[in-house]
PyMOL Python script that loads the backbone (N, CA, C, O; Angstrom):
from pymol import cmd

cmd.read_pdbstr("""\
ATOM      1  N   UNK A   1    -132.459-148.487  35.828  1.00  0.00           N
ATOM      2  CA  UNK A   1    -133.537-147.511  35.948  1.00  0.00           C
ATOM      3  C   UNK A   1    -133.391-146.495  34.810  1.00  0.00           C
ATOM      4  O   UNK A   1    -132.298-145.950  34.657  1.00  0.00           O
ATOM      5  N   UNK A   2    -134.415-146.204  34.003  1.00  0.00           N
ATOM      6  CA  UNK A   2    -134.519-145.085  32.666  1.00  0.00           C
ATOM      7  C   UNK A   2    -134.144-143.777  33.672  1.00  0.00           C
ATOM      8  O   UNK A   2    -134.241-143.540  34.876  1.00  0.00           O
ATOM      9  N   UNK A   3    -133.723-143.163  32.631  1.00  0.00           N
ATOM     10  CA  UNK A   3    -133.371-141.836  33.126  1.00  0.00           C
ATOM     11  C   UNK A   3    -134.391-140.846  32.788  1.00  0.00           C
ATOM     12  O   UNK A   3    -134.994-140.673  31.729  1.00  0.00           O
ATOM     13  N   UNK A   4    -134.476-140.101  34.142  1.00  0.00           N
ATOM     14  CA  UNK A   4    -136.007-139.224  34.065  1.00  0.00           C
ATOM     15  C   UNK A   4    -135.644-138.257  32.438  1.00  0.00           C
ATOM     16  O   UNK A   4    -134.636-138.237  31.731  1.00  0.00           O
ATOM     17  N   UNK A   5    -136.446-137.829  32.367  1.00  0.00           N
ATOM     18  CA  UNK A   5    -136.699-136.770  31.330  1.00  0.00           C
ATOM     19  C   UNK A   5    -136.110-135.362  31.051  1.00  0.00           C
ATOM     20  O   UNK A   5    -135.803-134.960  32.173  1.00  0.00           O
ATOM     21  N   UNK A   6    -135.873-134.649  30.386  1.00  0.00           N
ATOM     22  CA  UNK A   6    -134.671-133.496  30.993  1.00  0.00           C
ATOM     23  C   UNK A   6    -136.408-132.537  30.810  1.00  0.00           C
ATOM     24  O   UNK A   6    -136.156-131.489  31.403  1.00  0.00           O
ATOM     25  N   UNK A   7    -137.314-132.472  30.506  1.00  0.00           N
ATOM     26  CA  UNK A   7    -138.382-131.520  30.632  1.00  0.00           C
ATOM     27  C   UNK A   7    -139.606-132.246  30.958  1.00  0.00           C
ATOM     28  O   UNK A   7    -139.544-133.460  30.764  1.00  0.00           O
ATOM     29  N   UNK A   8    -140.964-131.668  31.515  1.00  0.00           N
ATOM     30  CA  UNK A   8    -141.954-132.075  31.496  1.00  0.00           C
ATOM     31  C   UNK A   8    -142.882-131.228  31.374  1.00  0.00           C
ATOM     32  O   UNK A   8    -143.128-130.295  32.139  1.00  0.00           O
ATOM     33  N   UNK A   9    -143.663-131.648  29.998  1.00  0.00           N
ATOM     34  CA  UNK A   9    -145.081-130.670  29.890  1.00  0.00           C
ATOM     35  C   UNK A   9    -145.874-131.133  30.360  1.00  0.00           C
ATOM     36  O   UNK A   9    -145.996-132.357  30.303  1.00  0.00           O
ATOM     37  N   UNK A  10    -147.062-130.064  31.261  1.00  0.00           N
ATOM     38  CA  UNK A  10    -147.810-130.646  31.787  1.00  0.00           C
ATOM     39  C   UNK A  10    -148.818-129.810  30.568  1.00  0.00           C
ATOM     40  O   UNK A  10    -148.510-128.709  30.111  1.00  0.00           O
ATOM     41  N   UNK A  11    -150.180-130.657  30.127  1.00  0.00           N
ATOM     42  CA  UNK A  11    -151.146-129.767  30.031  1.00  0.00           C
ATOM     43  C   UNK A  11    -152.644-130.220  30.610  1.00  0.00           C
ATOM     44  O   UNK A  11    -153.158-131.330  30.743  1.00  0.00           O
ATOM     45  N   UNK A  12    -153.168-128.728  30.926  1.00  0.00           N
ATOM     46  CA  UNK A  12    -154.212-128.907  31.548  1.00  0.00           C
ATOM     47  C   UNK A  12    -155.333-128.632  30.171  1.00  0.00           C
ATOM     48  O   UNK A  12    -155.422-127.984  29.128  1.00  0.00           O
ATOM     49  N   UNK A  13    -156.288-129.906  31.249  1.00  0.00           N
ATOM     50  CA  UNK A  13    -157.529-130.378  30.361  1.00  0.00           C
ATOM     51  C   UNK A  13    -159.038-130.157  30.630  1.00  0.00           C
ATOM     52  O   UNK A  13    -159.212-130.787  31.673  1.00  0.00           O
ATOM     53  N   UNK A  14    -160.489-129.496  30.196  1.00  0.00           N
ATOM     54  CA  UNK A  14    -161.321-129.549  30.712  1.00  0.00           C
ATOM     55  C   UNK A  14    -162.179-129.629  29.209  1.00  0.00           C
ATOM     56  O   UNK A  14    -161.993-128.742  28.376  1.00  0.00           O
ATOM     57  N   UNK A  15    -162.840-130.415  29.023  1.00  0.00           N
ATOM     58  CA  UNK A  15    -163.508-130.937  27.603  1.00  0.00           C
ATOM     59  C   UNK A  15    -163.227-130.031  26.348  1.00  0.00           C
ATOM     60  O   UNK A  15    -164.006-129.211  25.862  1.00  0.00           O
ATOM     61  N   UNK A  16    -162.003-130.333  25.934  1.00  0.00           N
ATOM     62  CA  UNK A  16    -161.100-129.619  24.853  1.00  0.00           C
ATOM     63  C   UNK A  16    -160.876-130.502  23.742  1.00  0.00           C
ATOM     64  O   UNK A  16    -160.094-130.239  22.829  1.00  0.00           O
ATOM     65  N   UNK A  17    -161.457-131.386  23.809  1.00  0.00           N
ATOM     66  CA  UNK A  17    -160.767-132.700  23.077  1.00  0.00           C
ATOM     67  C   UNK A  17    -159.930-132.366  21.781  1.00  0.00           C
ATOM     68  O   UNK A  17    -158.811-132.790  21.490  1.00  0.00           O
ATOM     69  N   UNK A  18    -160.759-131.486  21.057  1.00  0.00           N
ATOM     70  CA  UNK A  18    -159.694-131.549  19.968  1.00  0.00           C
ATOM     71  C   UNK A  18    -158.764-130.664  19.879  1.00  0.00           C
ATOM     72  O   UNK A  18    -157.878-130.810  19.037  1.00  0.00           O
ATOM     73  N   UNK A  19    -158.786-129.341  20.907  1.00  0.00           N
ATOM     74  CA  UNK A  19    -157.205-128.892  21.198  1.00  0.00           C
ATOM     75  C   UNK A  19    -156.562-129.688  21.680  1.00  0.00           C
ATOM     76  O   UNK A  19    -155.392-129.541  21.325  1.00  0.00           O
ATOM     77  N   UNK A  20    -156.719-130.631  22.439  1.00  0.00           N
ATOM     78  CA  UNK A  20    -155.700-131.253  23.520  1.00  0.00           C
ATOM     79  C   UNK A  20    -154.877-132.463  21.935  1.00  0.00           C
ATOM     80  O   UNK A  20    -153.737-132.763  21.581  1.00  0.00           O
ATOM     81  N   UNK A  21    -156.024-132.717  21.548  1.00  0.00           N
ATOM     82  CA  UNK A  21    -156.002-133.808  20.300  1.00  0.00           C
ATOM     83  C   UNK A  21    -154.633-132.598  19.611  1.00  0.00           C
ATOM     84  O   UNK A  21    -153.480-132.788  19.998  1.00  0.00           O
ATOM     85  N   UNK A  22    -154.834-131.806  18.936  1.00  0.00           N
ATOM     86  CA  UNK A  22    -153.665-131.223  18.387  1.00  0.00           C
ATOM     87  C   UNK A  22    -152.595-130.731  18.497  1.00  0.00           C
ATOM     88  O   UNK A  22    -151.695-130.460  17.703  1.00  0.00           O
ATOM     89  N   UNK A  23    -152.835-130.549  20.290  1.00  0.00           N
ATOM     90  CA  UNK A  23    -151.880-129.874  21.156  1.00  0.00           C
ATOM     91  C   UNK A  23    -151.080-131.522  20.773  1.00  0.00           C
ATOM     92  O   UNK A  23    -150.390-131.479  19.754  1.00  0.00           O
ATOM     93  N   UNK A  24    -151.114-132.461  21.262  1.00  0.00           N
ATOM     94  CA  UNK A  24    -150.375-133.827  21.259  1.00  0.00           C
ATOM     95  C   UNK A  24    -150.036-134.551  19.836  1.00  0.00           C
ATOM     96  O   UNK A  24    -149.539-135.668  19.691  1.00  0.00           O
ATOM     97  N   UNK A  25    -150.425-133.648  18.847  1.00  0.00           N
ATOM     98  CA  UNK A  25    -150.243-134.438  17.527  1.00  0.00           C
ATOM     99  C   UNK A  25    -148.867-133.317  17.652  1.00  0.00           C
ATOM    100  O   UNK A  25    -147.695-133.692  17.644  1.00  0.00           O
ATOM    101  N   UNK A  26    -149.212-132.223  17.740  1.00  0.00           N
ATOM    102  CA  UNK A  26    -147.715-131.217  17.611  1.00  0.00           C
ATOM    103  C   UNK A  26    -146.562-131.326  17.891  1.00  0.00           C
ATOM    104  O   UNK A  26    -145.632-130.991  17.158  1.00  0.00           O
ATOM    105  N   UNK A  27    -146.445-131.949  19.304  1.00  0.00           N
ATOM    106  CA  UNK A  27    -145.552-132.459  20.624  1.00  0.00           C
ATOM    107  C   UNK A  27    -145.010-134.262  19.817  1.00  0.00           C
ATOM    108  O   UNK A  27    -144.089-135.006  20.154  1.00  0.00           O
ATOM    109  N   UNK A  28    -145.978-134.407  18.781  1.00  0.00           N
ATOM    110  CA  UNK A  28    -145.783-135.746  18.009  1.00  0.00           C
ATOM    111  C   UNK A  28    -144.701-135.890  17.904  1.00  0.00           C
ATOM    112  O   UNK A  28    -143.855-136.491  18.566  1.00  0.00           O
ATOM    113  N   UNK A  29    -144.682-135.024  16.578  1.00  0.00           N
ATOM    114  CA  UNK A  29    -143.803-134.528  15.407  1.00  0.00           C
ATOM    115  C   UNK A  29    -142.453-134.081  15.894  1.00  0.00           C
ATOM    116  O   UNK A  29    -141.369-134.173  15.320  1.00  0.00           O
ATOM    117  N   UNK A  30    -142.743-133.577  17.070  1.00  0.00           N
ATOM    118  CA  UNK A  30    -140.676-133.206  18.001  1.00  0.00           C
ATOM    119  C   UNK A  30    -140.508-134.147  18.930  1.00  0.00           C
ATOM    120  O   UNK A  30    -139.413-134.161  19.493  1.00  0.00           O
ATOM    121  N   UNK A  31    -141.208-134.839  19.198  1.00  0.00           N
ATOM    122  CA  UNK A  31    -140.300-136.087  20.316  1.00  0.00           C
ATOM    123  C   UNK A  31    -139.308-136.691  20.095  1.00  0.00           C
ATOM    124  O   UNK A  31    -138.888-137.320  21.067  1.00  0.00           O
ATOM    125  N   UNK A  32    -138.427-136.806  18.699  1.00  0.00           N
ATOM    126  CA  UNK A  32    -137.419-137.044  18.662  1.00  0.00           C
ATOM    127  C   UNK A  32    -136.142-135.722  18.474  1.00  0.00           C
ATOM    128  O   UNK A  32    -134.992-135.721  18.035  1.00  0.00           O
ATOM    129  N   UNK A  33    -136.923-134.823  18.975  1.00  0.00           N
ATOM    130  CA  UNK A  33    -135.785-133.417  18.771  1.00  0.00           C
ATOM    131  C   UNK A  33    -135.752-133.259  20.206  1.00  0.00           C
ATOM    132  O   UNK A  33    -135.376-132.110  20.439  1.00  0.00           O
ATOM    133  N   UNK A  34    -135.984-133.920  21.313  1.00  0.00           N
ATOM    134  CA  UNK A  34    -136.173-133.092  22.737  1.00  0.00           C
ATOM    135  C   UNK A  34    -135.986-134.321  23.700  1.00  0.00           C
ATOM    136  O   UNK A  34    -136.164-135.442  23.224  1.00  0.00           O
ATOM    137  N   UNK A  35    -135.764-134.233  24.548  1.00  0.00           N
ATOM    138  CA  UNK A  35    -136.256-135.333  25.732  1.00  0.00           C
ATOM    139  C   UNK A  35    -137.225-134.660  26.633  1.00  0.00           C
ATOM    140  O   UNK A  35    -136.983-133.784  27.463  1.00  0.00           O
ATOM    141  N   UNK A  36    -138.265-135.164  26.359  1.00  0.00           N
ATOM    142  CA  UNK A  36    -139.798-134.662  27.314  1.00  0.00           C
ATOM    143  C   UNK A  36    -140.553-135.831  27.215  1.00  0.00           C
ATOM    144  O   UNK A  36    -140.619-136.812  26.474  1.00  0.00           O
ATOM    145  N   UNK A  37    -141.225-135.295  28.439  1.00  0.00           N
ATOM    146  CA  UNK A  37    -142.489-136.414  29.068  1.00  0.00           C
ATOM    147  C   UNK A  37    -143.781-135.399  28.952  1.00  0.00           C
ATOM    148  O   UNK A  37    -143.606-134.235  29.314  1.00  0.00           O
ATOM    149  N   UNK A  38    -144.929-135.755  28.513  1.00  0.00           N
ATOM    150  CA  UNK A  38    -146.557-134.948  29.000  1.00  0.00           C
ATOM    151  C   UNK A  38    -146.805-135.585  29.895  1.00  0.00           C
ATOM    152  O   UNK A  38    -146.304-136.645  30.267  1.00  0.00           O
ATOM    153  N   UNK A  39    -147.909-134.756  30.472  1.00  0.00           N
ATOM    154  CA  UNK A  39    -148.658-134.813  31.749  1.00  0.00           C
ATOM    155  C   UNK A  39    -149.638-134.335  31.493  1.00  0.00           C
ATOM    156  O   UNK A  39    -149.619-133.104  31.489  1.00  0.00           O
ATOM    157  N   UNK A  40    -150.796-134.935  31.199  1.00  0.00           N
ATOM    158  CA  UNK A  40    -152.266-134.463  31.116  1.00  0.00           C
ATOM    159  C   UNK A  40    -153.104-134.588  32.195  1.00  0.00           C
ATOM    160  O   UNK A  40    -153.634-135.585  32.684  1.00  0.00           O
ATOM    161  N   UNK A  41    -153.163-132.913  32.627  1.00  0.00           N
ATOM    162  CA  UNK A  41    -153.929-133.225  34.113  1.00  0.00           C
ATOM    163  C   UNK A  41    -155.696-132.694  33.417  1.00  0.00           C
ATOM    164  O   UNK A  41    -155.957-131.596  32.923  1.00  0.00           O
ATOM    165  N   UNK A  42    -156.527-133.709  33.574  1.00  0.00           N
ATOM    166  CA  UNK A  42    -158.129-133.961  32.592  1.00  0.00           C
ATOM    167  C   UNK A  42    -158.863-133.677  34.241  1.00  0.00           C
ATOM    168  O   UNK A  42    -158.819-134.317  35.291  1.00  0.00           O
ATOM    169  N   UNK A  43    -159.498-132.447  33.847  1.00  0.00           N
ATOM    170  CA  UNK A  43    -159.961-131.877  35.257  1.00  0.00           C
ATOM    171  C   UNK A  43    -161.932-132.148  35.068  1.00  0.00           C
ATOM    172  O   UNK A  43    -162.725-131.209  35.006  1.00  0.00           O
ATOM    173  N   UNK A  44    -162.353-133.717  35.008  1.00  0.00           N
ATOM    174  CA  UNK A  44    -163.169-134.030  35.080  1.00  0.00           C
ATOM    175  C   UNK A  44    -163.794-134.045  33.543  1.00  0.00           C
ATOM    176  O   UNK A  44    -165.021-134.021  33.443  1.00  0.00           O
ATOM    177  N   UNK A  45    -163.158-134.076  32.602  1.00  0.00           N
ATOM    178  CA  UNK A  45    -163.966-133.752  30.961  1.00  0.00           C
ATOM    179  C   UNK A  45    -164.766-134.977  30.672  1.00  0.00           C
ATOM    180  O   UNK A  45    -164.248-136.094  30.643  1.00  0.00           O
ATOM    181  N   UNK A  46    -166.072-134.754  30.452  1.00  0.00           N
ATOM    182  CA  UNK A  46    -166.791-135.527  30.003  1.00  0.00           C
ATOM    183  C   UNK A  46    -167.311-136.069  28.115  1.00  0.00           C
ATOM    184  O   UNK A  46    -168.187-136.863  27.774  1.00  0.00           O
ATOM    185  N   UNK A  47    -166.438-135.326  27.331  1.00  0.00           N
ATOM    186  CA  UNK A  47    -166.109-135.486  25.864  1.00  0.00           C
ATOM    187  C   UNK A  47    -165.221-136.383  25.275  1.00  0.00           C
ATOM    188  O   UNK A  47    -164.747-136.466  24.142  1.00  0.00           O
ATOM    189  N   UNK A  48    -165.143-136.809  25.939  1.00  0.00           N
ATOM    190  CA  UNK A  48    -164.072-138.367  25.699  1.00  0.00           C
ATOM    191  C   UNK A  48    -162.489-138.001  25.954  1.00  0.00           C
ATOM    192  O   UNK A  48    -161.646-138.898  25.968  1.00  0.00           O
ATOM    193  N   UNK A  49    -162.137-136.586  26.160  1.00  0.00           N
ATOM    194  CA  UNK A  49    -160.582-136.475  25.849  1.00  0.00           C
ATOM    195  C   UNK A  49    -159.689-137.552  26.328  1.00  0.00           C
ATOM    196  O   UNK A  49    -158.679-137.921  25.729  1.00  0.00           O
ATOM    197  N   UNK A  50    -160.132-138.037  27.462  1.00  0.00           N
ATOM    198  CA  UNK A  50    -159.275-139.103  28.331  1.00  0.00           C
ATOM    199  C   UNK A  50    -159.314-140.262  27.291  1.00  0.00           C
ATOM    200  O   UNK A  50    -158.231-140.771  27.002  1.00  0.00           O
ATOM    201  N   UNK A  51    -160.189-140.628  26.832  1.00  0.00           N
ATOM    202  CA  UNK A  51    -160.324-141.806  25.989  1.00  0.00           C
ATOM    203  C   UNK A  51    -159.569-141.705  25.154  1.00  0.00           C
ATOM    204  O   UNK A  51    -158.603-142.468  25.179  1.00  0.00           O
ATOM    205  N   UNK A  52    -159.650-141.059  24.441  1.00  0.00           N
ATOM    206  CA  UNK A  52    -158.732-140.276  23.236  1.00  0.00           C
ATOM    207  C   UNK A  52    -157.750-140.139  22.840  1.00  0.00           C
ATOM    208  O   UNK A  52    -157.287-140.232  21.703  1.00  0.00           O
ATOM    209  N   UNK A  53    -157.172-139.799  24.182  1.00  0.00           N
ATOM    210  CA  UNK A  53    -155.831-139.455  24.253  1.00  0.00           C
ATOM    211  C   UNK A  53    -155.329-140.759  25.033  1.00  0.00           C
ATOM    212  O   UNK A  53    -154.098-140.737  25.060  1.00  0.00           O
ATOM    213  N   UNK A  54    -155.844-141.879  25.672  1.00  0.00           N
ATOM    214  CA  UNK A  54    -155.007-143.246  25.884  1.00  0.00           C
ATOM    215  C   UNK A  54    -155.120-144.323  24.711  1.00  0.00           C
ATOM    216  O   UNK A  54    -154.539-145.409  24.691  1.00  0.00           O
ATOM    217  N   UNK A  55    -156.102-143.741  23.599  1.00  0.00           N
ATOM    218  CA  UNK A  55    -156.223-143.954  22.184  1.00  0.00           C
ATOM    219  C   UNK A  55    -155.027-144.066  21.504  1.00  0.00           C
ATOM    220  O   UNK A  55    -154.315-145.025  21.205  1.00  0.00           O
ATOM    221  N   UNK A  56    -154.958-142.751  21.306  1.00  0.00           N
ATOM    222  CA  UNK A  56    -153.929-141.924  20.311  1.00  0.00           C
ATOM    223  C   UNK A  56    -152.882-141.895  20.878  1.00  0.00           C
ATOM    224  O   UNK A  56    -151.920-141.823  20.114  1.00  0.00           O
ATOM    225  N   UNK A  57    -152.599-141.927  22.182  1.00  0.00           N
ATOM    226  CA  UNK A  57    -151.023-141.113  22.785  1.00  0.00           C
ATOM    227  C   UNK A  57    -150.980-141.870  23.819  1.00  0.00           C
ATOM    228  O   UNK A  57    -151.016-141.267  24.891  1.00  0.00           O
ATOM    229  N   UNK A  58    -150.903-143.179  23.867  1.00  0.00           N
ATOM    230  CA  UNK A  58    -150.407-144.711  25.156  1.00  0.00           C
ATOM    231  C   UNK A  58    -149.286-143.859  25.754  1.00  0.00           C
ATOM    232  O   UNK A  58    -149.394-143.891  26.980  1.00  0.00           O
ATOM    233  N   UNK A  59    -148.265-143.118  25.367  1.00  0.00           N
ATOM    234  CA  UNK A  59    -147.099-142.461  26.156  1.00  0.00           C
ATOM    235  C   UNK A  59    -147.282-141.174  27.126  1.00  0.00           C
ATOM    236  O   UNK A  59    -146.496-140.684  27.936  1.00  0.00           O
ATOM    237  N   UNK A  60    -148.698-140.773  26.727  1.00  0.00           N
ATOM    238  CA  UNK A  60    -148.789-139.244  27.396  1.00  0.00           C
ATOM    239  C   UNK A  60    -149.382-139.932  28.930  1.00  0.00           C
ATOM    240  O   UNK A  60    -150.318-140.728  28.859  1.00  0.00           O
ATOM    241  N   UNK A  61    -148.826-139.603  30.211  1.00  0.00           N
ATOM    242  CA  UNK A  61    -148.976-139.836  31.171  1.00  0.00           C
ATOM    243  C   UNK A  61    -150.920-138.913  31.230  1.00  0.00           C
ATOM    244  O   UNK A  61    -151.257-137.918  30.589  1.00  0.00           O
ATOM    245  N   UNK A  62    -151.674-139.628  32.089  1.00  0.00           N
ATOM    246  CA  UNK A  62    -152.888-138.942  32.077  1.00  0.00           C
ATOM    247  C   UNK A  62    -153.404-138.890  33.728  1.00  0.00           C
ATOM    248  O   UNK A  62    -153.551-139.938  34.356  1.00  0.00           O
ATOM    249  N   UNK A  63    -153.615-137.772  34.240  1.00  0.00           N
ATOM    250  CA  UNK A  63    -154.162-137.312  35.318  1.00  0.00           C
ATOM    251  C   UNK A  63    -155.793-136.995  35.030  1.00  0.00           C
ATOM    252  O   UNK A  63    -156.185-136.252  34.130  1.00  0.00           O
ATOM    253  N   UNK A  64    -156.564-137.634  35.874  1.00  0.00           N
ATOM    254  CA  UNK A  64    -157.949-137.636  36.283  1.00  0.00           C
ATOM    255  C   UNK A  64    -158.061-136.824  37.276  1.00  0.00           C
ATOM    256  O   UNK A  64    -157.417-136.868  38.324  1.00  0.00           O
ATOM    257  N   UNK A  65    -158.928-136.016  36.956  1.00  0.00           N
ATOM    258  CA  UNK A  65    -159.361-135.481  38.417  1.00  0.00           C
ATOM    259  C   UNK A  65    -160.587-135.474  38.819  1.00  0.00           C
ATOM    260  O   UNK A  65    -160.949-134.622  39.630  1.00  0.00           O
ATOM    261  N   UNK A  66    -161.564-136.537  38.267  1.00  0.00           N
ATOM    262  CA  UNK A  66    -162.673-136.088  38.164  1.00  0.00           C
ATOM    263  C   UNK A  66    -164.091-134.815  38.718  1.00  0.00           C
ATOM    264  O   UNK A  66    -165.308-134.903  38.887  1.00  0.00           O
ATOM    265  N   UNK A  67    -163.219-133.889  38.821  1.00  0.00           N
ATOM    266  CA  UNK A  67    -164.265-132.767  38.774  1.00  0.00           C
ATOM    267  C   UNK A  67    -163.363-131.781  38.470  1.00  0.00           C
ATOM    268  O   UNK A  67    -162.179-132.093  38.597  1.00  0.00           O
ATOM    269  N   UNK A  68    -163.786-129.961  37.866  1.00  0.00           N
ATOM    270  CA  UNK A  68    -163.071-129.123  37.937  1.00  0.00           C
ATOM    271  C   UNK A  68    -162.593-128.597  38.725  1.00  0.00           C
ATOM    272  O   UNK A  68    -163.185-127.599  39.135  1.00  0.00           O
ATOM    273  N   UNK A  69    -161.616-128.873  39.200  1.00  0.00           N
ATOM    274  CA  UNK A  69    -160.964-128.058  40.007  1.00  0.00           C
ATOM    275  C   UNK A  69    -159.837-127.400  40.072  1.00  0.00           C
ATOM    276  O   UNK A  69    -158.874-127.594  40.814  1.00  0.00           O
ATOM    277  N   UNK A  70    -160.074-126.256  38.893  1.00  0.00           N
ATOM    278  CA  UNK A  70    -159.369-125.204  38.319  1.00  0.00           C
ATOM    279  C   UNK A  70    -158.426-125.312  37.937  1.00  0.00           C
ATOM    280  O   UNK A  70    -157.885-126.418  37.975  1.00  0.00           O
ATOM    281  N   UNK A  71    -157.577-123.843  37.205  1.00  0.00           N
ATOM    282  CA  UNK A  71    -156.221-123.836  36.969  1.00  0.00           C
ATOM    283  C   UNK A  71    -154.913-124.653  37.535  1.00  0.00           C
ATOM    284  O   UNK A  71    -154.250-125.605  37.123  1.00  0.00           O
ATOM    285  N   UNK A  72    -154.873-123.712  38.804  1.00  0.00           N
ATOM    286  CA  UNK A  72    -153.628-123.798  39.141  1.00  0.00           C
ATOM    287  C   UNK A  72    -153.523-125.568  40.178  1.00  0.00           C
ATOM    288  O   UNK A  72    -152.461-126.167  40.347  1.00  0.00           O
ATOM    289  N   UNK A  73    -154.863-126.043  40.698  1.00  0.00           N
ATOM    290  CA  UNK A  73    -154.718-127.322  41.985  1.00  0.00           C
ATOM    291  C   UNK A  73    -154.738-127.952  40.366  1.00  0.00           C
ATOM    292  O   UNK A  73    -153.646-128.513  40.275  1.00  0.00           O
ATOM    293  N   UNK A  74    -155.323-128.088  39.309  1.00  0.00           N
ATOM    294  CA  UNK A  74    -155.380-128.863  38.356  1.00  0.00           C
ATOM    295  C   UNK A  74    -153.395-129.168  37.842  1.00  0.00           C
ATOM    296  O   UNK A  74    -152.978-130.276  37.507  1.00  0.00           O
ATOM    297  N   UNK A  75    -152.753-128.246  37.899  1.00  0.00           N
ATOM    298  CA  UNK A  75    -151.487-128.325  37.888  1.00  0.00           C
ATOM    299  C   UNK A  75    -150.381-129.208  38.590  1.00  0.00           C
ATOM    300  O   UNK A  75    -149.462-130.018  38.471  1.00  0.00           O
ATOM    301  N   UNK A  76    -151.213-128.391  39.457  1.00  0.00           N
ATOM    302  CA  UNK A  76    -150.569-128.342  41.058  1.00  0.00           C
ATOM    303  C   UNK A  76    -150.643-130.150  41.370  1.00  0.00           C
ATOM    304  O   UNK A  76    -149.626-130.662  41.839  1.00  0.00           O
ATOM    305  N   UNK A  77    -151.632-130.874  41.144  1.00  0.00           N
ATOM    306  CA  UNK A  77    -151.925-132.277  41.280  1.00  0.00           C
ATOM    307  C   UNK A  77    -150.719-132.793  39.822  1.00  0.00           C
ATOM    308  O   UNK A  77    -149.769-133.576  39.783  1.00  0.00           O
ATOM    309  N   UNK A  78    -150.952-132.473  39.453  1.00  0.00           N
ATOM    310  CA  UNK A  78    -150.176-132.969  37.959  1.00  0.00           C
ATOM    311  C   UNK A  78    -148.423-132.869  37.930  1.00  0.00           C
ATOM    312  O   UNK A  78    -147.628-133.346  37.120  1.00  0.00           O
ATOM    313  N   UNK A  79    -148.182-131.982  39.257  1.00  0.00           N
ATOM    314  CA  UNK A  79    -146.544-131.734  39.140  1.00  0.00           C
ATOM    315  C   UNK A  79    -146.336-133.095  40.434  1.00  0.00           C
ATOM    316  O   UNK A  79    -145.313-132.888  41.086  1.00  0.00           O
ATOM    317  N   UNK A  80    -146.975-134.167  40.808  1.00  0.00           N
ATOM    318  CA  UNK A  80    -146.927-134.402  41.474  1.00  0.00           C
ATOM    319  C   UNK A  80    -146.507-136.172  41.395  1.00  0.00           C
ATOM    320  O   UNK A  80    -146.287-137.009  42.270  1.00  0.00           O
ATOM    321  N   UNK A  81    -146.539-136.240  39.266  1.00  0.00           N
ATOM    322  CA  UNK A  81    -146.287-137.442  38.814  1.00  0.00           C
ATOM    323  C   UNK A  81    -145.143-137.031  37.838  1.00  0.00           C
ATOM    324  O   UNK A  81    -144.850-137.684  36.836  1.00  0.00           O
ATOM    325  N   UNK A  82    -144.359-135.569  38.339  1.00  0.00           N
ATOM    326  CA  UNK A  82    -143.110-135.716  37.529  1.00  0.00           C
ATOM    327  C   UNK A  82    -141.890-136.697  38.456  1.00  0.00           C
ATOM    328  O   UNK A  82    -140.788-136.936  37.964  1.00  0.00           O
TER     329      UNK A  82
END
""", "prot")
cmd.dss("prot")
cmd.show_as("cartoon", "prot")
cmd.util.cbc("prot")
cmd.orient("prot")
């Protein structure tokens, strides 16, 4: 069995695409300085981010929620696939 992760970012998503897009190009560039996992909790975005980001980033774990449902349950659902 892999050994869990020593951190996990979660970030929350609502049609951001190209922050989320840069937020994950950033997190790129140090994945070999850290042991971390993402968690993209996508609180219903209809701009493709989800697409996008199983595009670009096959490793970033992705949470659907399909509708907004805010800050903190948008989290709150997302701490729930560490």
């Amino acid at each position: 069995m892999p050994n869990k992760p020593t951190l996990s970012i979660i970030i929350l998503n609502y049609n951001t695409v190209e922050m989320v897009d840069d937020c994950l190009a950033s997190l790129k560039k140090v994945e070999e300085e850290a042991d971390f996992e993402i968690i993209v909790s996508d609180n219903g975005s209809s701009d493709g981010s989800v697409e996008m980001i199983a595009k670009k980033y096959p490793k970033v774990k992705v949470v659907e929620n399909g509708a907004n449902l805010g800050f903190a349950k948008g989290n709150n659902i997302a701490m729930r696939f560490i």
